[in-house]
N, C-alpha and C positions, 0 to 999 in steps of 0.2 A: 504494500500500500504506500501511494506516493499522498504528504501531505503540504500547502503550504499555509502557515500562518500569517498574517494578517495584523500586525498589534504596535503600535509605536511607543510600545513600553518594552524596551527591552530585557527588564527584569523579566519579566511574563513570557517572553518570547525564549528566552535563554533558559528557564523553567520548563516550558513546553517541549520544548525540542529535547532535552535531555530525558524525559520522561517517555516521548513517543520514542525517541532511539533505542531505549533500553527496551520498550517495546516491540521491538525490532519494526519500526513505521518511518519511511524516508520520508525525511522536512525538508521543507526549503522553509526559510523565512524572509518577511519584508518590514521593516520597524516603518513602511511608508505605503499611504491607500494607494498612490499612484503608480509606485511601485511594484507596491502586489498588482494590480491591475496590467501592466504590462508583465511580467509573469504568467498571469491568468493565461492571456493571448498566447504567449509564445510557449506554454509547455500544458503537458497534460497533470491534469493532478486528482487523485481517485475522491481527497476531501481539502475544502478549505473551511479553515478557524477565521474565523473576521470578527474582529472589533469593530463597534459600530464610534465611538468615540474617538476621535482621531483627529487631529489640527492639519489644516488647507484641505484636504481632502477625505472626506468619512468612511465610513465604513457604510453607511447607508446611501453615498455617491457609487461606491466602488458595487455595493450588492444592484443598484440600478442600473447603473452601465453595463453589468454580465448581464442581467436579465435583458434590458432595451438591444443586445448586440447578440446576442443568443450563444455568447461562448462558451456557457457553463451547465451540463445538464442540470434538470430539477433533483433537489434532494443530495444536493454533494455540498452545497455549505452550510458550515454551523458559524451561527452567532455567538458571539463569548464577548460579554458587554460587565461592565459596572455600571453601566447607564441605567438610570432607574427609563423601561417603557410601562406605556399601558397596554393591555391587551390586546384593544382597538391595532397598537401600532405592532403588534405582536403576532396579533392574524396576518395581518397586510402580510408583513415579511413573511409569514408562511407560505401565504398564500404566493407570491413572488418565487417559491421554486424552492428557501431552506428547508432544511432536513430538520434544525431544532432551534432553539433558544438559550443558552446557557447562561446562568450569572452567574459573575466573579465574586469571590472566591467557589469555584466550584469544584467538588470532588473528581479524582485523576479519574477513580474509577466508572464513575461515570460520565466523563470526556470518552471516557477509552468505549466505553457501549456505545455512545452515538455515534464513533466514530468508523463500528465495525456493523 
């Protein structure tokens, strides 16, 4: 399983990856939305983690631009926010093609379920 993260905290991102590696799950990471977005384009990746909370470019730019450009099937990215949402904006994004919701601090073991 090929994964890329998504998160401009790098503390999070350097957590992540170390956790999915020892899970034997290949990262890429991008501590930038626009970043991971050219990524998205240029490679294949089986799940993305995305942060919705992100400075110049969001995470909820970056999950509109895959959906508006059709490069990412439905149901391969998870959300992993501290952002407090409402439900209302929790459908949406479901409804938009993710696989789930996660909040920060959220259990490894259950990153590692949605992710499989």
């Amino acid at each position: 399983m090929r994964v890329l993260v998504i998160d401009d905290n790098s503390e999070i991102t350097d957590m992540l990856s170390r956790y999915l590696k020892l899970e034997n799950i290949g990262v890429t990471v991008s501590n930038d939305g626009r970043n991971g977005l050219v990524l998205v384009r240029n490679s294949n990746f089986d799940r993305i983690i995305l942060d919705l909370a992100m400075p110049e470019f969001s995470g909820m730019e970056v999950l509109e631009t895959i959906c508006n450009e059709r490069i990412v099937e439905p149901n391969k990215i998870i959300l992993f926010t501290a952002s407090s949402i409402s439900q209302e904006e929790t459908d949406r994004m479901l409804a938009l093609g993710t696989k789930a919701c996660l909040k920060k601090p959220a259990k490894m073991n259950e990153l590692l379920q949605v992710l499989r």
